[in-house]
VODREN-451788 format. One line per 4 residues: their letters; for each residue x, y, z of C-alpha. Coordinates in Angstrom, 1 decimal. Layout:
a> X,Y,Z | ...
This chain:
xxxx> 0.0,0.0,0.0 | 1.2,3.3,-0.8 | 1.6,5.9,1.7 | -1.2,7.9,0.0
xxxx> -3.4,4.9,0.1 | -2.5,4.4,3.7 | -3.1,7.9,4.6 | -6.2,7.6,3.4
xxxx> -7.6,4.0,4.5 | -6.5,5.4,8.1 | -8.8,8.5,7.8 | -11.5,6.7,6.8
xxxx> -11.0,4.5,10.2 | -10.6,7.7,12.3 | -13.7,8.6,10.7 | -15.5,5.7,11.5
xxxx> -14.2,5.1,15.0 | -15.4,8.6,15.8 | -18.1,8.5,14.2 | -20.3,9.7,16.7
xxxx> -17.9,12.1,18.8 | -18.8,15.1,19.5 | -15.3,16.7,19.1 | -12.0,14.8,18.0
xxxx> -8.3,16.2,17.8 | -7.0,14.4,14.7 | -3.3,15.5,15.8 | -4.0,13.4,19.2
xxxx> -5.5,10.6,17.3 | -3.9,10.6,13.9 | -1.0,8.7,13.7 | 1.0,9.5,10.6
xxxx> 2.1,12.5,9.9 | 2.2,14.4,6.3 | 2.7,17.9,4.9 | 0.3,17.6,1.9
xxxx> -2.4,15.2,0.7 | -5.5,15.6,-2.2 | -8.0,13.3,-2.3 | -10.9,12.8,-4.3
xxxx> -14.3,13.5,-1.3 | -16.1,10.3,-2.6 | -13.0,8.2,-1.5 | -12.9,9.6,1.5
xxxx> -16.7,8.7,2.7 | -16.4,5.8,0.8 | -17.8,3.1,3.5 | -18.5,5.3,6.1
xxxx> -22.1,7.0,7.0 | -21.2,9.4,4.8 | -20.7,12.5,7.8 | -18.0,13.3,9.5
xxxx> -17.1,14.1,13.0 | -16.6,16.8,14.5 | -12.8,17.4,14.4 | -10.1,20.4,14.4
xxxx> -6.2,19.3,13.0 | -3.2,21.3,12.2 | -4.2,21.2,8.1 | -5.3,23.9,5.9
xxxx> -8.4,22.4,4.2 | -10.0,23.2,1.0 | -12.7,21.6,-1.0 | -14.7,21.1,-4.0
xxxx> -18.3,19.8,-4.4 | -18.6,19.3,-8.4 | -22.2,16.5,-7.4 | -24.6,16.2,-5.0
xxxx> -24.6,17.9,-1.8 | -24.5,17.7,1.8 | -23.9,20.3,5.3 | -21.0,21.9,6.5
xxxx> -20.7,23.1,10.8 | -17.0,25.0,10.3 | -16.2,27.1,13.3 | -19.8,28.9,13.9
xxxx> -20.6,28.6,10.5 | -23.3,26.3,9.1 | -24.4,26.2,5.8 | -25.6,23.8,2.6
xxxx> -23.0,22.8,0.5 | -24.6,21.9,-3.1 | -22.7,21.3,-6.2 | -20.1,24.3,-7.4
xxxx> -19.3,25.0,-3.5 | -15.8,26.3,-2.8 | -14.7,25.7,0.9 | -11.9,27.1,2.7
xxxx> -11.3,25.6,6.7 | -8.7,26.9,8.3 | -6.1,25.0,10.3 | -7.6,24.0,13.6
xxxx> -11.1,25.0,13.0 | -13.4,22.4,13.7 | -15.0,21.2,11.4 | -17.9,18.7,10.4
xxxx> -20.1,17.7,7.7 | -23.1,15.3,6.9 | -25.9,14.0,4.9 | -23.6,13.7,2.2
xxxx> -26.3,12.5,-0.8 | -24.8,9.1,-2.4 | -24.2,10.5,-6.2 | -21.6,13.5,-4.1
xxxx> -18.4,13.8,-5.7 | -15.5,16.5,-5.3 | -11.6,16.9,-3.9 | -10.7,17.9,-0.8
xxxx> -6.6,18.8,0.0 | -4.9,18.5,3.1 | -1.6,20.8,3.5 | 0.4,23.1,6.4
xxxx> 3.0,25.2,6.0 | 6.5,22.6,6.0 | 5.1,21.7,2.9 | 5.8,24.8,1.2
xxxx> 9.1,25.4,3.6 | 10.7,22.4,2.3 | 10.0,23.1,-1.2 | 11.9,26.5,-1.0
xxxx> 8.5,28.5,-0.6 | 8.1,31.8,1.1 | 5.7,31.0,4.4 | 4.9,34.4,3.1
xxxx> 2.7,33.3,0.0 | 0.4,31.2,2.8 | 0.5,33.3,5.7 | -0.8,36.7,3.5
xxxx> -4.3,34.9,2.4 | -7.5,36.7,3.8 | -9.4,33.1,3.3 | -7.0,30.9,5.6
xxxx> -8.4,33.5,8.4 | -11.4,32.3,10.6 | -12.6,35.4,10.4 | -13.9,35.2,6.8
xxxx> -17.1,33.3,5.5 | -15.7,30.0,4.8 | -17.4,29.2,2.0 | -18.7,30.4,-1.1
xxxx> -20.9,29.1,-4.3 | -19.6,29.0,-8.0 | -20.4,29.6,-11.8 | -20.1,26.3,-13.2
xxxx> -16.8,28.0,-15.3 | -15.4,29.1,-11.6 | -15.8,25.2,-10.9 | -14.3,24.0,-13.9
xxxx> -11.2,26.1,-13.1 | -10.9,25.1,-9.8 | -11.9,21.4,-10.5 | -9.0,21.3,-12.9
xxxx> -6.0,22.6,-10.4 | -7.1,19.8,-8.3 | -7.1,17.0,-11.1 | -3.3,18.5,-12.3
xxxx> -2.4,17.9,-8.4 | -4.1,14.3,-8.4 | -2.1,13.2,-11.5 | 1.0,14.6,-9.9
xxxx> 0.5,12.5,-6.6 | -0.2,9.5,-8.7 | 2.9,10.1,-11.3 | 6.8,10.0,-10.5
xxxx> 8.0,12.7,-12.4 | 11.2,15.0,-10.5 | 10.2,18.2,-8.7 | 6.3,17.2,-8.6
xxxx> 6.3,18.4,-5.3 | 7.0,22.0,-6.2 | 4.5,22.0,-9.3 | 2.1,20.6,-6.4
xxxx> 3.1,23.7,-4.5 | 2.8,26.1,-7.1 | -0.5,24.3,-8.2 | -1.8,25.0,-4.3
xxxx> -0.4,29.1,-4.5 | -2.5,29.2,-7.9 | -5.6,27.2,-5.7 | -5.6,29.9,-3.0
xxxx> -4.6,33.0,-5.7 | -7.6,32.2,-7.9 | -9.7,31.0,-4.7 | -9.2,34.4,-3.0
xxxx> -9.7,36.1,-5.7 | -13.4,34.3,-6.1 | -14.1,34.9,-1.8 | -13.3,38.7,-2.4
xxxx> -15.4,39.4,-5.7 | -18.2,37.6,-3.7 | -18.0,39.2,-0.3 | -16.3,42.0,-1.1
xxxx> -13.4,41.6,0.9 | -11.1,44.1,1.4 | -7.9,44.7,3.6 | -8.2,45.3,7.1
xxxx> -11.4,46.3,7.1 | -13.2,47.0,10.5 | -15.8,44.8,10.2 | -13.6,41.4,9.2
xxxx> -10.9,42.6,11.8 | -13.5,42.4,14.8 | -14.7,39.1,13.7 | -11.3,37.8,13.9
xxxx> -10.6,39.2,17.4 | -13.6,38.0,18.6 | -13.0,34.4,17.4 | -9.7,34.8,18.7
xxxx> -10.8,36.0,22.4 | -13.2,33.2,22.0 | -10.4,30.4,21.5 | -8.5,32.2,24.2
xxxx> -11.2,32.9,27.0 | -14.5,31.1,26.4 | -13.6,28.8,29.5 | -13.4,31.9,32.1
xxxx> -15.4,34.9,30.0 | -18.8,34.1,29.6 | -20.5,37.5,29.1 | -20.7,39.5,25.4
xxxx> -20.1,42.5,27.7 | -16.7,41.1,28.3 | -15.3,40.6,24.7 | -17.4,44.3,23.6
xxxx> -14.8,45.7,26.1 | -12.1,44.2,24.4 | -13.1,45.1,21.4 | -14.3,48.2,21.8
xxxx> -17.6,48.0,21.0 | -21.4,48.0,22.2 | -22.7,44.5,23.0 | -25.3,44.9,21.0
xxxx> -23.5,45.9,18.3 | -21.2,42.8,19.4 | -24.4,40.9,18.6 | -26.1,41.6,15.9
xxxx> -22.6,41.9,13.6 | -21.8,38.1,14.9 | -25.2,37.2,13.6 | -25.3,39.1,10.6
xxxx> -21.9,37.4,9.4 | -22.3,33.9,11.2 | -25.9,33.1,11.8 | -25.3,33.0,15.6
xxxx> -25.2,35.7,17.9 | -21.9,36.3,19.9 | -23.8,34.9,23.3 | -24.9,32.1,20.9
xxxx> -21.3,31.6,19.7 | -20.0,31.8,23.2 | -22.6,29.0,24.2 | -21.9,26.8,21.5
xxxx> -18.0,27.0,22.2 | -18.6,25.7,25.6 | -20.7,23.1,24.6 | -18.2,21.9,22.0
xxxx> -15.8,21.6,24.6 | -17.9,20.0,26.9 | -19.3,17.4,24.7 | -15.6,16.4,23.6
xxxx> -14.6,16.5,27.5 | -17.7,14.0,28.8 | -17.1,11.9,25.4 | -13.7,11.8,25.2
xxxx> -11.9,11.5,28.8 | -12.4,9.9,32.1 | -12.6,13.2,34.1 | -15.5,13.7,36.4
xxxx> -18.6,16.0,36.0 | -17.2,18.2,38.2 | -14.0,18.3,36.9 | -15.6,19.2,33.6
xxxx> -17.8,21.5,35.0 | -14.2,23.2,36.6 | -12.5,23.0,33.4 | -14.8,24.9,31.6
xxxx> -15.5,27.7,34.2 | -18.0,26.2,36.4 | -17.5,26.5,40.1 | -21.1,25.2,40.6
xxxx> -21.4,21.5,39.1 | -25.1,21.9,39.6 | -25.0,25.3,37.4 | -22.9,23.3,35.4
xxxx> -25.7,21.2,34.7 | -28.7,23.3,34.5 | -26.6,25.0,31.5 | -26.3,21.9,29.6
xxxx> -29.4,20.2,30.3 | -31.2,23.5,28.9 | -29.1,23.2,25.5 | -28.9,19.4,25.2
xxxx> -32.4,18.3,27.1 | -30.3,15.8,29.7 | -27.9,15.7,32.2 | -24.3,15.8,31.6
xxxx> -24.2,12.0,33.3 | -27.1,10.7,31.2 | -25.2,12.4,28.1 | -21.8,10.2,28.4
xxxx> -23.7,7.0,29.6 | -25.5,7.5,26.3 | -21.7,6.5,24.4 | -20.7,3.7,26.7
């Protein structure tokens, strides 16, 4: 077995073991390690329930739906991802998808930055693009030309993989500049983005104060401060641009986190409840029996 067949018959098990996790860290759980990998998106539900967990890894992401459709949850973003959708999930964003319809066909590519340093690539060309930030709209929908153009970088980087010419792996690398040139190129024409503008800067440094604080800052008023702005204001640009409020967003973080805690460890309930901000276990549990309609207990007995 080749090391890309092997790469990818061991996704598909971490995909299946975790199947119904609420929260997995591939780089805990994955064990070999790559720079770069393109797949075609059928192979990789291939004989699995066709979703996939919830999961964050240290991997840019991009895909391609060119059939069917299915649902994307990336970061606190949910949308429908039909045919002709373009999607961008930045490195340790979690991410999951489902309801992926049988006749779905597309590429997804797998890559991090020491793929581009050991090819003698600026970090520079990665680190500069607007739609490897959280704080953009991580998805957008295509003109069946855009498609075309995208669908065919992909194919020239699955015949490379699959050929043994010299230097493939810098015309993969320039094949994956030219991905996100063209690909930011599409994002901005379609939401208009432009640098450094306040709007898309706020959104990042609220996702980022999230990351950062979500386990002892519970209150919008808190991350308005920091910002700079009215809650309210906090609010309603959150929603406008993800579809959840910031207190929503706030809310769902800590559920995310304690989902993956109850699933995925042996600590106790009130360890959790600590863990996440919670001097009160039995605050702790009215919270999450409001959002989830049971008890934290009854919720990991349900996965044993």
């Amino acid at each position: 077995m080749t090391d890309d067949n092997l790469i990818l018959s061991e996704l598909k098990k971490a995909i299946r073991k975790y199947a119904n996790a609420d929260m997995v860290d591939l780089d805990d759980h994955f064990n070999h390690k790559f720079e770069f990998q393109v797949f075609r998106f059928e192979d990789v539900l291939k004989n699995t329930d066709r979703a996939i967990p919830p999961n964050k890894w240290s991997y840019h992401r991009i895909g391609l739906i060119t059939q069917g459709s299915g649902e994307f949850t990336t970061g606190i973003h949910k949308f429908p991802a039909p045919a002709n959708t373009l999607v961008v999930i930045p490195s340790r964003t979690i991410t999951s998808s489902k309801s992926w319809t049988p006749d779905m066909k597309g590429y997804v590519l797998l890559f991090n930055i020491d793929f581009f340093l050991q090819n003698n690539f600026p970090h520079q060309y990665i680190e500069s693009k607007k739609i490897l930030s959280s704080s953009v709209q991580p998805y957008i929908h295509l003109t069946p030309e855009q498609a075309k153009e995208i669908e065919d970088i992909f194919e020239t980087m699955l015949r490379e993989v699959q050929g043994s010419d010299h230097h493939k792996d810098e015309l993969i690398a320039l094949k994956i500049i030219e991905l996100l040139i063209l690909g930011e190129r599409l994002f901005e024409e379609q939401l208009q983005l432009e640098p450094g503008i306040p709007v898309a800067d706020i959104i990042k440094r609220f996702i980022d104060l999230l990351e950062t604080n979500f386990t002892k800052e519970r209150s919008v008023g808190f991350y308005a401060a920091q910002l700079n702005v009215h809650p309210n204001y906090l609010n309603a640009l959150i929603k406008k641009h993800t579809g959840l409020t910031a207190k929503e967003s706030i809310q769902n973080r800590l559920l995310i986190e304690t989902k993956y805690l109850l699933h995925s460890t042996t600590l106790s309930i009130k360890e959790i409840a600590n863990q996440v901000g919670f001097n009160d276990p039995n605050y702790f549990a009215v919270f999450f029996r409001r959002f989830e309609k049971m008890t934290p207990g009854n919720y990991r007995s349900s996965f044993i």
